[in-house]
N, C-alpha and C positions, 0 to 999 in steps of 0.2 A: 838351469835344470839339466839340460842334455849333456854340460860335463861332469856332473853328479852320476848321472848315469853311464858315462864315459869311467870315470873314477872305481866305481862300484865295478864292473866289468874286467876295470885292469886290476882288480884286486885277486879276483878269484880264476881257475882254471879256464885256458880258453875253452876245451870242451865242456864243460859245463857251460859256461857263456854260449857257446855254440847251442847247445840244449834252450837254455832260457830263453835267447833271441828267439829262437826258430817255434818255440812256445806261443813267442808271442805275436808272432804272424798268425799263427794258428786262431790264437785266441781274437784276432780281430776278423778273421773268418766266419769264427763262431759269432761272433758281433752282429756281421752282417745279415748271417742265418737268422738269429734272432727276429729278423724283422717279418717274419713269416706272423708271429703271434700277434704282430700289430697288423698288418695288411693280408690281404687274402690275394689282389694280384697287383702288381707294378705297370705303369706306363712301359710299353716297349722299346720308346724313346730316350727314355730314363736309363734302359737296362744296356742297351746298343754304346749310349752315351760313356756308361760306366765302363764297358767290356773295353771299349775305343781308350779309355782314358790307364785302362788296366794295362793295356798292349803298350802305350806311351811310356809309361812307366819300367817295363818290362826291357824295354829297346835301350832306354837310358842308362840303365841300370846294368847291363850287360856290358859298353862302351864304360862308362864315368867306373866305375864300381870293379869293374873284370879287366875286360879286354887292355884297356891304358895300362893298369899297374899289369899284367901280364908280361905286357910288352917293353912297361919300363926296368922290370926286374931281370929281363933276359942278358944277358952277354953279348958281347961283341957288336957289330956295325952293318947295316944294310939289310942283306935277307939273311944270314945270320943271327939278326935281333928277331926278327919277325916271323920267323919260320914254327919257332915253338904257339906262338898265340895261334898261328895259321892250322896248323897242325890239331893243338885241340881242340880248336872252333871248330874245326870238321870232325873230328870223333864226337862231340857233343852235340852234333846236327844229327848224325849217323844214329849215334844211340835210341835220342827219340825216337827218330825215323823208325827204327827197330820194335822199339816197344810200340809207334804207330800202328802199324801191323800188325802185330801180337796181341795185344791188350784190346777183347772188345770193349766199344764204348760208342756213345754218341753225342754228338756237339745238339746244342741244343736249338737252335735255327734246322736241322739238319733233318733229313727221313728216314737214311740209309745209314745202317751200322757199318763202324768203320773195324779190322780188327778180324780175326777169325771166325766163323759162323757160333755162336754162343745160345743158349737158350733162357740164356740173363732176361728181368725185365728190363724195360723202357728207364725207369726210375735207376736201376742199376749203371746202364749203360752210361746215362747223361752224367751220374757221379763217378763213373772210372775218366768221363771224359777232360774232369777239374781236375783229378785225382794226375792225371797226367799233365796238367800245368803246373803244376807245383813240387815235382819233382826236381828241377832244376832249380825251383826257387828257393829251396829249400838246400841243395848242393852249393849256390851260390853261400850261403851264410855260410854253412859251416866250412867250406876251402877258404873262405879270408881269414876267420877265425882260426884256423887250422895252419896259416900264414906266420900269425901272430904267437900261434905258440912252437912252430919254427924256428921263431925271433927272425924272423924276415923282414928288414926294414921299410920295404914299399907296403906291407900289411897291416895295417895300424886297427887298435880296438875303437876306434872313431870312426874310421873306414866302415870297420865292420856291423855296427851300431847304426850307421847312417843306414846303409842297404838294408838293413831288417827293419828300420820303421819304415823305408823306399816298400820294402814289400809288404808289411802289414799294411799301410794304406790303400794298397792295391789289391791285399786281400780281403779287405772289408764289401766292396763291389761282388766282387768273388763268390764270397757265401751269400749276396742278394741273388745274383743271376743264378747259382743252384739250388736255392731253396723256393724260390718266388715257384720258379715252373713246376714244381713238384707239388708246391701248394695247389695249383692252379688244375693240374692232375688229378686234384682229389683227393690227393694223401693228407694224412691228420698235421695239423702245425707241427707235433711234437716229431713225428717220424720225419715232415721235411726239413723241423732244424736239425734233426740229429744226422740226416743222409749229409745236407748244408756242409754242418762243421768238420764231417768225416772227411771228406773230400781236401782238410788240407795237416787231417794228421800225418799224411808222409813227410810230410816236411822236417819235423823233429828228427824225424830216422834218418832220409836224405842230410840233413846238417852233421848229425852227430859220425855217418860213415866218411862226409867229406874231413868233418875237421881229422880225423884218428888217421884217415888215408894222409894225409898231409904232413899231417907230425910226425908218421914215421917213414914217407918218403919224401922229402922235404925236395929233392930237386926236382918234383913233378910238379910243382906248385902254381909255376906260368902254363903248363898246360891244362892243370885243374880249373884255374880260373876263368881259360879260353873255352875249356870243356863246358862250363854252367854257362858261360857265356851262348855259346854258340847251340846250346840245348833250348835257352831261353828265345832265341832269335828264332829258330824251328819253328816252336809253340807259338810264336804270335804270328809268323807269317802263316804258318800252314793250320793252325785253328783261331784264333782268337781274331784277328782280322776278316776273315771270311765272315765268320757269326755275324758282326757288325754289318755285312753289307749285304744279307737276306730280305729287309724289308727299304724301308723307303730314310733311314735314318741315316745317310753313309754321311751326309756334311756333319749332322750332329756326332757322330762316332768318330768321323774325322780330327773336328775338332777336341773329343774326349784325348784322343790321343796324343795331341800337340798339348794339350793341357797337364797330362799324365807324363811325358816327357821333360814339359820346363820344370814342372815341379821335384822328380827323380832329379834332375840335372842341379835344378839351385839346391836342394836338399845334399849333393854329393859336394859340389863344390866349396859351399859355404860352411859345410859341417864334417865333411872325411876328409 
């Protein structure tokens, strides 16, 4: 099945491919939201466990997926090879950092709005907060994708295919932990699935600007890779981690995220 779907993918344009993958991370967000209409609220355990297992996924995925082929596509020997991954990993830290700042929002363990003084609600803020994890995840598809229609040979649409179901799995958790609390808030099922799913339509946008950025500067390629990479590392050290370790859940959140990680990890190796 998964070269079927490998197949299909190399047939048709990688930016559209780039479109579709990142579709469908989306769509397993929206999945997750969905669970609003079955439950009214989630164990916190559960939600911690998931966020933990989200972050796992997120680290791997940046490593196995980015940063290696970044570093395997560069030129030359020593810090010469390594200077380009180094290099975007930190503009792609920086960036978030930037939108950190800039974009109110709030984490959802959290009291204090992070971001410029805003007169946003509560429900608003907690969805810009997703709305900023998936910016990167969503930039990660589409620069591999965006590789591949390069004709870049460290960039493969296997590659790229593995990372987008790495991320749709990890975005099904995703749209539980922002819709659950929004449920729990008060809000109607229907408005917490629809804040839920919104939360990872950047991602289509994000994929489609990475892959077009790529294809038509094709030797920014190792530092676009390092860029998602290192945007992605941001977001889980400086939000998604933290969340996890609010209440009493950190061994269970711990472990989400060693579980989230082997599984990014054999999903890349065995399948990109």
């Amino acid at each position: 099945m998964f070269q079927s779907i490998v197949d299909y993918f190399t047939s048709i344009d990688p930016i559209l491919a780039a479109l579709y993958a990142s579709l469908f991370t989306w769509f397993l967000t929206a999945l997750g939201a969905s669970f609003v209409f079955m439950f009214k609220t989630m164990n916190r355990t559960v939600l911690d466990g998931m966020l933990g297992f989200t972050g796992g996924v997120m680290v791997a995925a940046s490593f196995w997926s980015l940063l290696a082929p970044a570093i395997e596509m560069t030129g030359g020997e020593g810090f010469a090879k390594v200077i380009p991954a180094a290099f975007g990993f930190f503009l792609g830290a920086l960036f978030i950092f930037g939108i950190d700042k800039v974009l109110p929002h709030l984490h959802i363990n959290f009291k204090v709005t992070e971001g410029i003084k805003s007169p946003w609600q509560r429900t608003t803020l907690l969805v810009s907060a997703i709305t900023l994890h998936n910016i990167p995840e969503g930039l990660a598809v589409g620069v591999l994708f965006g590789g591949v229609a390069a004709g870049i040979p460290e960039a493969s649409i296997a590659g790229a295919v593995t990372l987008a179901i790495g991320i749709g799995i990890q975005n099904f958790p995703e749209g539980i932990a922002v819709a659950m609390p929004l449920r729990r808030m008060g809000m109607s099922r229907w408005k917490s699935f629809m804040y839920g799913q919104s939360s990872a339509l950047v991602e289509p946008v994000a994929a489609v600007l990475g892959a077009f950025a790529v294809t038509f500067f094709t030797p920014i390629l190792p530092y676009a890779l390092a860029f998602a990479a290192g945007a992605m590392i941001f977001v889980v050290v400086e939000e998604v981690i933290p969340e996890t370790q609010q209440d009493k859940n950190t061994d269970i959140a711990t472990l989400g995220f060693v579980g989230g990680f082997i599984v990014m990890m054999v999903l890349d190796v065995a399948l990109g």
